[in-house]
Each structure stands twice: as C-alpha cells, then as structure tokens.
C-alpha positions in Angstrom: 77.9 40.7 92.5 81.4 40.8 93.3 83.2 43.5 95.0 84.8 44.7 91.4 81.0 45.3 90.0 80.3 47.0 93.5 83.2 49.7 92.7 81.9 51.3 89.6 78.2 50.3 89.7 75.8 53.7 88.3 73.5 55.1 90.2 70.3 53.7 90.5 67.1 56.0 90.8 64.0 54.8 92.7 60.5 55.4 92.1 57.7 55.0 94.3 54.6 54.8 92.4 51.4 55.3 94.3 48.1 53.4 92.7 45.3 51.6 93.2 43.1 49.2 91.2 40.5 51.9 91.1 42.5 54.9 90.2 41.8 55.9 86.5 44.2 58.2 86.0 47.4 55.3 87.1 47.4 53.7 84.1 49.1 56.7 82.4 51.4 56.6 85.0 52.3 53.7 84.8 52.7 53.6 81.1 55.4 56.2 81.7 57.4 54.3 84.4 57.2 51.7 81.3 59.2 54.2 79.2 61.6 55.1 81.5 62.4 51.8 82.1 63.1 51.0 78.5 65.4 54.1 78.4 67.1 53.5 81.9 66.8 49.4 81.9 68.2 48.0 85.4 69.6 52.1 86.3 65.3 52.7 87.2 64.0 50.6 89.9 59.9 51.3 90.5 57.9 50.3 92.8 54.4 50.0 92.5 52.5 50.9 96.2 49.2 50.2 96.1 47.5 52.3 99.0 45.0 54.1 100.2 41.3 55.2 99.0 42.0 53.8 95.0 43.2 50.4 96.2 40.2 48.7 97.6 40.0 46.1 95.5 36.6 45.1 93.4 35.0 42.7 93.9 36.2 41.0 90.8 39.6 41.4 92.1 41.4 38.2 92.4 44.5 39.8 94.5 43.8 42.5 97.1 47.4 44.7 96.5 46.9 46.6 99.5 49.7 45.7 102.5 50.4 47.2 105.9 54.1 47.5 104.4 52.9 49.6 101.5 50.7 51.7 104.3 54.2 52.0 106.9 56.0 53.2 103.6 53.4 56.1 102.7 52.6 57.0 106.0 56.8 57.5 106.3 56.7 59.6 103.3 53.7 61.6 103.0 50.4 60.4 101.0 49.9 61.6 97.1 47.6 64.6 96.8 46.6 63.7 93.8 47.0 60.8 91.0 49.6 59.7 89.7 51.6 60.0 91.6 55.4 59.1 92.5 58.5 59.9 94.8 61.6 60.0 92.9 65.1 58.8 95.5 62.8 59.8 98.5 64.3 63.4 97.7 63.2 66.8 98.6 63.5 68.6 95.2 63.9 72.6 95.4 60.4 74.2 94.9 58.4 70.8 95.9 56.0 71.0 98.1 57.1 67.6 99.8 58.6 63.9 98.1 55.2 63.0 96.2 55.6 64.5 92.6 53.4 64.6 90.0 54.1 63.1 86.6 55.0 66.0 84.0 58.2 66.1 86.8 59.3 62.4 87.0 61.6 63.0 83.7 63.9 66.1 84.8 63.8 64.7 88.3 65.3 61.1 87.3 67.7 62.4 85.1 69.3 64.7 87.9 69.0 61.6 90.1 71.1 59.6 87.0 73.8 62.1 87.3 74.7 61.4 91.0 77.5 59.4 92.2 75.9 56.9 94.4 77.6 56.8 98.2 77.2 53.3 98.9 76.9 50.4 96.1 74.4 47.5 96.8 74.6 43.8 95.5 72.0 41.8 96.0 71.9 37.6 95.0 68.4 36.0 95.6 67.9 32.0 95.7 64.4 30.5 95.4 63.7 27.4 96.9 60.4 25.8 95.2 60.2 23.2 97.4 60.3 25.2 100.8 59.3 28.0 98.7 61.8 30.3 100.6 63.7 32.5 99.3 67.1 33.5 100.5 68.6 37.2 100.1 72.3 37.9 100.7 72.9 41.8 100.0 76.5 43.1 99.9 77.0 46.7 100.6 80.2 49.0 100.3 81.1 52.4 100.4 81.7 54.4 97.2 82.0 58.2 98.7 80.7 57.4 101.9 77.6 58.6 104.2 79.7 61.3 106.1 79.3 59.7 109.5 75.0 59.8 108.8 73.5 56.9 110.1 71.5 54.8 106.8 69.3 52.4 106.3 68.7 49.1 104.6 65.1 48.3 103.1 64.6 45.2 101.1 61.2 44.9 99.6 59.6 41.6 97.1 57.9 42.8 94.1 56.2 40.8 91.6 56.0 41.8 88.0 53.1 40.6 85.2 50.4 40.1 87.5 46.7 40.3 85.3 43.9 41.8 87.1 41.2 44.3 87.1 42.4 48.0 87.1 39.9 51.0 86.0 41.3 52.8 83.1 39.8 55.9 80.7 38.4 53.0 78.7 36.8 51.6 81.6 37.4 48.5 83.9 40.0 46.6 82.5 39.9 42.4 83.2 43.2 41.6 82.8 45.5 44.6 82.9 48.8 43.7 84.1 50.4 45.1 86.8 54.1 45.4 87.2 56.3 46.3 89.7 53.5 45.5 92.5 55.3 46.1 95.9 54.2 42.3 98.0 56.1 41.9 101.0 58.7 44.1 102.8 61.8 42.2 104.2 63.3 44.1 106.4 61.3 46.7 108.7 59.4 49.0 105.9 61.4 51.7 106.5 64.0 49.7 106.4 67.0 48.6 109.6 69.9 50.6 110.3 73.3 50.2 108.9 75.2 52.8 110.7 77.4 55.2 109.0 79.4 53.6 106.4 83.2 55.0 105.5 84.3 54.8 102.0 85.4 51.3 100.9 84.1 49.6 104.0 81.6 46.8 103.1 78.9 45.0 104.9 76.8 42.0 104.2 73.3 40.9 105.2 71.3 37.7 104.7 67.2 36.8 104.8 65.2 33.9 104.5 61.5 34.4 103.5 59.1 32.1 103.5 57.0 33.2 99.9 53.4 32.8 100.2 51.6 30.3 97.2 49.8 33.0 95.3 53.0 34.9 94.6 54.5 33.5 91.1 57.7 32.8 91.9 59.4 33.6 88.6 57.7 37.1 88.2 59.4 37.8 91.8 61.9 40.5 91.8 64.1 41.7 95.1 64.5 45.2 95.1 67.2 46.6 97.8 67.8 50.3 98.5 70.3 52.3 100.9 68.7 55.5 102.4 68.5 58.3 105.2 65.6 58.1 107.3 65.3 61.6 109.3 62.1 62.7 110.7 62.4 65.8 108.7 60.9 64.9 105.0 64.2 66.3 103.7 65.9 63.6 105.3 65.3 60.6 103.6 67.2 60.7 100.5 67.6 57.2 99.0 71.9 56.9 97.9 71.4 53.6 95.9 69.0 51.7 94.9 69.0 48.0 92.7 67.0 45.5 91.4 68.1 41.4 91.7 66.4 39.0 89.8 65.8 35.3 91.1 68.2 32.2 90.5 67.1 28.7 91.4 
C-alpha cells in the first residue's frame, strides 16, 4: 500500500462476532455479516471469536476454534449476553448498555461507523512462505486527523476464511457448515501494543514473522490489522481504522 493509497483510504468498520460451534442462533448472524460484506466489500472487516460456553467443540469437531487470544479479546471487552452477538469499532453507542450489540443494531451502527473519517490509515502487505510456512507482516501506519495526543494501539490478528465443520443450526447439526472469518492466532498482544500518540501525517511501520501452524490453509488466511484506544473505561476503546490484507506468495 503506498503512502498515496494511505491518504485517502475510507473508513473501515470492525466487527467482532461472538460464536460458537454449538450456538444455534449464529448462523443467522453470520448470514448477516455475509450481507454486509457484499454491500461494504473490503470497507467491513469481521471477525469471527469463537468463545465461551457455545464453543466447546463436539466431538465430531475436527478444529477446536476456541483460543486464549479470542478469550484475552472478550474478557477486554465484555462477554455477549446473549446470541448473536457483535461489537461494532469497539464503540460505546448512546443508549447501549456496553460494546456487545445485538443484531437488529449492527446495520444503523455500521453505517454511522461508514461515515467517520478514519484518524490514522493502516496498510498492511503479508508474504507467505510455504516452505518455512512463515508468514511475514509489514504494516504501515500514518496519520489522517490524528489521535489528539491519545496514546493507540496496534492489534494484528490471522483469520482463516472457508473452513467446513460442524456448527448447530435451526435445522440441526450441520457437517460441513463453513465458517468464515474464524479469528486463529493474534500477532501482536491481543489487545494489541502501543503506538503512542500519532500527529497527523506522521507514519510508522511495523514488521512480524509468524510461524503458521500445518492445519491452517494457507490460502484461506487473511491478516486483519486495526488501530484503537484501549482505556480501562469500556468507552475507551474505540477502534479508528481497521483493514483487511490478503496473502501474496
């Protein structure tokens, strides 16, 4: 992504779905994450977290989805009280209760996120190696409006899209349901690593190096990268920009 891109890149919205192989009601939400994505494209980034009570896998499972990243993530933001259910940019919308949000809200809620100029632009170029089966992140950061002297943080997170795999639906317990946007690994801490204030037009780069485990399937791998407060306060941890990179190599 070159700087050029960096200066007039759109907001991106996150969304932080919370699931779980055994929660029946997910599918549905999942199916509108689907539709959003067709209407946004690249502009919505999900994230599938697969935690707590619903995501103990069956015994038919052949992938256990659950992580300690995914638990750091909702124990940071406060669990769902009920199914589905999603955070939309981390933010604290006016007559929520707290970030978790339940579906007849995601629409409104992404569209006013749309509509924001994001403070800081993120580009992100991923490398797979198939022989070392590492993969290398290099993420390039500038200021757009700035984070008015706030301190942010930087989480980088490996996804992996088209999975097929049990998952209870109204129909019953689907074999080979696919599951997209499933959060793997975390990259940086889970709640991501400091940046420090950034001014308007200052930029910043960071690289990794991950080692990808054998299971994952390298092409259905997507790097998702996201700029964000990270207050104790729920208010404060508004997400400023989020994107998605796909793989080269």
């Amino acid at each position: 992504t070159g700087s050029g891109e960096l200066s007039d890149q759109a907001k991106g919205v996150l969304i932080e779905e919370f699931t779980g192989v055994r929660c029946v009601n997910c599918p549905a939400g999942a199916e509108a994450i689907a539709q959003f994505k067709t209407l946004y494209g690249e502009q919505l980034v999900p994230v599938a977290l697969h935690t707590g009570f619903f995501a103990r896998p069956y015994p038919e499972n052949l992938i256990d989805f659950r992580t300690s990243d995914a638990d750091a993530i909702e124990a940071f933001l406060g669990g769902p009280q009920g199914y589905p259910s999603a955070v939309i940019d981390r933010a604290q919308f006016s007559g929520e209760a707290g970030l978790q949000l339940t579906r007849n809200s995601w629409a409104g809620y992404i569209g006013a996120r749309l509509a924001e100029e994001p403070a800081v632009a993120i580009g992100v170029t991923s490398t797979f190696d198939s022989l070392a089966r590492q993969l290398t992140i290099d993420i390039e950061t500038l200021g757009r409006t700035g984070t008015d002297g706030r301190e942010v943080f930087l989480t980088v997170l490996v996804l992996e899209n088209d999975i097929a795999d049990y998952q209870l639906t109204p129909e019953g317990k689907e074999a080979d349901y696919v599951h997209e946007h499933a959060m793997r690994m975390a990259v940086t801490s889970p709640t991501g690593e400091s940046l420090g204030a950034i001014a308007v037009d200052q930029s910043g780069t960071r690289s990794y190096t991950v080692d990808i485990p054998a299971e994952f399937v390298a092409q259905h791998l997507e790097v998702v990268a996201f700029v964000h407060y990270a207050d104790a306060d729920p208010g404060g941890k508004e997400v400023l920009q989020a994107v998605v990179g796909k793989l080269a190599g």
